[in-house]
N, C-alpha and C positions, 0 to 999 in steps of 0.2 A: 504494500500500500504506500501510495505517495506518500511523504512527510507529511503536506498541507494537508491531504484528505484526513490522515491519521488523528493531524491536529485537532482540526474543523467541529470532525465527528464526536471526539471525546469533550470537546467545550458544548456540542449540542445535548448531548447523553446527560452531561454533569449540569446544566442549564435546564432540562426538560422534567428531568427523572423517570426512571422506571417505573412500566406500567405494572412489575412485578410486586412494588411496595405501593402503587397508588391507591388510592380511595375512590369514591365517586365525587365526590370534591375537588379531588384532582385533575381525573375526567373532565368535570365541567369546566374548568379551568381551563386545560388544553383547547378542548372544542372551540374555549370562547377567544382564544389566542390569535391575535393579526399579524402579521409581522408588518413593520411600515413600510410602504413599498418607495420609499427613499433609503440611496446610503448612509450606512453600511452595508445594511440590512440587506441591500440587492448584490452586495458584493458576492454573496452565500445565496441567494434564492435567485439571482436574474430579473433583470428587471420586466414592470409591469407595462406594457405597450398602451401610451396614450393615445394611440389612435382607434383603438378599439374600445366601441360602445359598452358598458357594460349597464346588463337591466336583471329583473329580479320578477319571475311568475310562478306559479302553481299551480301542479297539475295532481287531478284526483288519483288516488288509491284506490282498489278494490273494495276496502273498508271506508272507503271516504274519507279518508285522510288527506289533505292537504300537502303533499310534497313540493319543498320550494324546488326551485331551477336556478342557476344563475345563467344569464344568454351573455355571450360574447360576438358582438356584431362589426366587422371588420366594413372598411370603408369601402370595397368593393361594391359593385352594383349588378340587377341581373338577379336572376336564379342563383342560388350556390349550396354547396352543398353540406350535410348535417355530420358535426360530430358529435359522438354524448361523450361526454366522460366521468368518469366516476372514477372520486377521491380514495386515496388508501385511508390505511389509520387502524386495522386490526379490526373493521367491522364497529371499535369503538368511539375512535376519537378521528381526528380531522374535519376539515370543512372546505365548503368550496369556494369561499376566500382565500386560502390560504394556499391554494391553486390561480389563484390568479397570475404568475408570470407566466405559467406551461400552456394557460388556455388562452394567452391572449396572445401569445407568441404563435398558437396553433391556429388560430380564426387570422391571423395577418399572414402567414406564412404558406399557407394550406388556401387561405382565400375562401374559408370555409364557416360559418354559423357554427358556435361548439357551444355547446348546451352542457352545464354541470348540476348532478343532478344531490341535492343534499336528504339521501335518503333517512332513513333512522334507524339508529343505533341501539346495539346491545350498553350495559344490561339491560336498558329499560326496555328494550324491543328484542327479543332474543331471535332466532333463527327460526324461518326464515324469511322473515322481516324485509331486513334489506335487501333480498335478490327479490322479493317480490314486488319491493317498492321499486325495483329498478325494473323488472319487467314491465309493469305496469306504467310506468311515464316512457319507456322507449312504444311499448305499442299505442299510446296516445299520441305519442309525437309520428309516429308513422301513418297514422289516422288524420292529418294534414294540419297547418297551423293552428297552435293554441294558446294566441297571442299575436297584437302585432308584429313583436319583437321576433315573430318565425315566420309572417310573413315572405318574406323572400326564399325561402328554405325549399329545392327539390328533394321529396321525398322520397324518391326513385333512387337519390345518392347518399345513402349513410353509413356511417361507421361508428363505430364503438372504440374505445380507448379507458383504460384503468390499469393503476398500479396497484401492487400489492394486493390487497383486501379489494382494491377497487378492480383488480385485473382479475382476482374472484368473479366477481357480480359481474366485469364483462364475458366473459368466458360461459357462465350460467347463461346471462341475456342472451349469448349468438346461438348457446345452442336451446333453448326455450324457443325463440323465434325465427330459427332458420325455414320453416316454409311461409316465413310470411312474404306475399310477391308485390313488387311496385307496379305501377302502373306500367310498365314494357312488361311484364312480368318476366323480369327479372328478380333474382332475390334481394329484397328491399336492402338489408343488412350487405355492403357489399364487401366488409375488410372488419379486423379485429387486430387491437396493438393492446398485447400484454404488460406490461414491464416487471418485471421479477413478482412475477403472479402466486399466490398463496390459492391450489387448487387440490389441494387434499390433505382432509381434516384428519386421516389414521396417522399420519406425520412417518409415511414411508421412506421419505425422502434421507440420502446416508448422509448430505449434507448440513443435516440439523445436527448432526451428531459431532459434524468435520469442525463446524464453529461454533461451537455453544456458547464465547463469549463475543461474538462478532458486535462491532460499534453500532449502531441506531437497533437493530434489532439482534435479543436472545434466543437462543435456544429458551430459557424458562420464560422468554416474554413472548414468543410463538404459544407456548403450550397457556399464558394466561390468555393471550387474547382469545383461542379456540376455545376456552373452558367460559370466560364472559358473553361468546358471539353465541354457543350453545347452551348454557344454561345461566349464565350471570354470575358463577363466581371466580373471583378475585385468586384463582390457586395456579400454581406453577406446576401442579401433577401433570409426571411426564408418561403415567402407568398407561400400556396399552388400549385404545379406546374403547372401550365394552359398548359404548352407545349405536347403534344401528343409522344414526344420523350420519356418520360417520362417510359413508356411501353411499347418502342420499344425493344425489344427482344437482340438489338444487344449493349444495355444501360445499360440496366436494366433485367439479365438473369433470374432475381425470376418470370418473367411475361412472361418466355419462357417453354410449355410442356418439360417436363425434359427424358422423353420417351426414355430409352435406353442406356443413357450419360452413361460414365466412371465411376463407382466405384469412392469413393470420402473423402479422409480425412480433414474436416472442423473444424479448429481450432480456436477461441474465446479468446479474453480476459477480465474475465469477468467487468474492470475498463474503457469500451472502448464505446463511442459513438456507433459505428457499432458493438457492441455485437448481437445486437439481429436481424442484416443482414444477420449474420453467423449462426445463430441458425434457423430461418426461412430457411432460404434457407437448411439447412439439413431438413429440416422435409418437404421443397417442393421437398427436390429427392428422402426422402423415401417414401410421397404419389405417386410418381412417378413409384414406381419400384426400386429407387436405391440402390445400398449398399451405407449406407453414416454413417460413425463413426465423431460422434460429441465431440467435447475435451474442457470444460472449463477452461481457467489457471484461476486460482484465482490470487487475488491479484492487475493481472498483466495490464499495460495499453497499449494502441494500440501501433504498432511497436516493440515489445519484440524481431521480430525475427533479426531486425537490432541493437538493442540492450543487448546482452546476457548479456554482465558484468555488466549493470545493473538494470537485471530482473529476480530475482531468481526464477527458474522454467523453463525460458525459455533454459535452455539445454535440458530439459526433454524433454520441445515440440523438439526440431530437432531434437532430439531421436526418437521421434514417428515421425517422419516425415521420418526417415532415414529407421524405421523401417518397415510403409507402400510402401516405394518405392520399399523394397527390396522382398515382399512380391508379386507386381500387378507385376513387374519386370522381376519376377525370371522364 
């Protein structure tokens, strides 16, 4: 690991704290954390593109809930086309503020509407909550504008995008709605970008074992956020998973037939607990049928994509992440 990354990461970990001693006080805390989007601050997250629009909608639940959105609306004109993206955070914490340099860099760069979706969270929401609140505003937004602010959106062209916990729920969403058809009838859903995606909850993966103390993310802080995201508590128990949720399809996508899903850019870092989530899981969508380009960053450790200034490399990936959008997109 670079010196700086090494640096960086251990001032965020000592700054943030573990979710393995937090509270739900602390939780809240986090949730409700902005970072300012002036320096310093963007020297470490990248800065927030003033030329994109930023608005705030909601779109119903199943249950009638109320899920906010945040839209990001690039100055381009015309039709253009829809990203959703969904925030990491362990299914618990994050926000989709706190994604605001990735999504605005993504609507200016891609020339594309990116839609963040602020689903709800364990503990108070347990599983599976949030992959349904994420199915459910992806197939409203595929059901044509729901808002001004989507007005311009072709909904013939979309793609999904999430990291971690959020590369979860994208993963869930493309294979949930893979025969939903656009108007050419074409598959609406046309691409999927993982980034070191957390897709199976038995925690098969040997790479949890390779770094149990890796910087932003543990080994016992993988096994808390899965024990919160499924039943809300606060334990590091790493005992085999007895729960049958485990392989529930809507949890854990690597244990769902991959059959047909979206085309798929699956991104890795190879310093990272859930390295080998992301790696599995591409070679379960190319035994599948799917197109799936697999990307190692060296060096780099979980969360590069909210850290760019200090993870060398990590422009490259939103490079290629800018670059497959533009590609499944066009």
């Amino acid at each position: 690991m670079a010196l700086r990354t090494a640096v960086l990461t251990r001032l965020v970990d000592r700054v943030r704290g573990s979710i393995e001693t937090s509270t739900m006080e602390d939780l809240q805390r986090r949730r409700a954390t902005v970072y300012p989007g002036v320096a310093p601050f963007t020297w470490l997250t990248g800065a927030i593109d003033p030329t994109v629009r930023r608005t705030e909608i909601t779109v119903s639940a199943r249950d009638g809930a109320a899920i906010p959105l945040r839209c990001y609306q690039p100055r381009s004109t015309g039709a253009m086309p829809l990203i959703v993206f969904i925030h990491g955070g362990g299914w618990v914490q994050g926000s989709t503020r706190m994604y605001d340099p990735i999504c605005t860099r993504l609507a200016r760069e891609v020339e594309a509407v990116v839609v963040s979706i602020d689903y709800r969270m364990a503990p108070e929401h347990l599983a599976p909550t949030a992959a349904e609140d994420c199915i459910d505003v992806v197939s409203a937004l595929l059901d044509g504008p729901q808002a001004p602010a989507l007005e311009s959106v072709d909904v013939s062209r979309v793609a999904l995008a999430g990291d971690s916990a959020g590369g979860n729920l994208a993963a869930v969403v493309a294979q949930q709605l893979r025969h939903r058809r656009g108007p050419d009838d074409r598959p609406s859903i046309r691409g999927q970008v993982l980034v070191y995606p957390a897709v199976d909850l038995t925690m098969a993966s040997p790479s949890i074992e390779e770094f149990p103390d890796a910087p932003i993310l543990t080994r016992d802080g993988i096994y808390t956020f899965r024990n919160l995201y499924l039943d809300g508590r606060f334990s590091t128990d790493g005992a085999p998973l007895d729960d049958p949720r485990g392989t529930d399809p809507l949890l854990s996508p690597i244990h769902c037939d991959a059959t047909e899903v979206a085309p798929a850019l699956v991104q890795v870092a190879e310093l990272d607990p859930l390295r080998d989530d992301g790696l599995r899981y591409a070679e379960h969508l190319r035994a599948s049928g799917v197109n799936a380009r697999i990307t190692q960053y060296r060096r780099l450790p979980h969360g590069y994509l909210s850290m760019p200034g200090a993870c060398p490399g990590a422009d490259s990936a939103i490079e290629e992440i800018v670059a497959f959008l533009r590609q499944v997109l066009g």
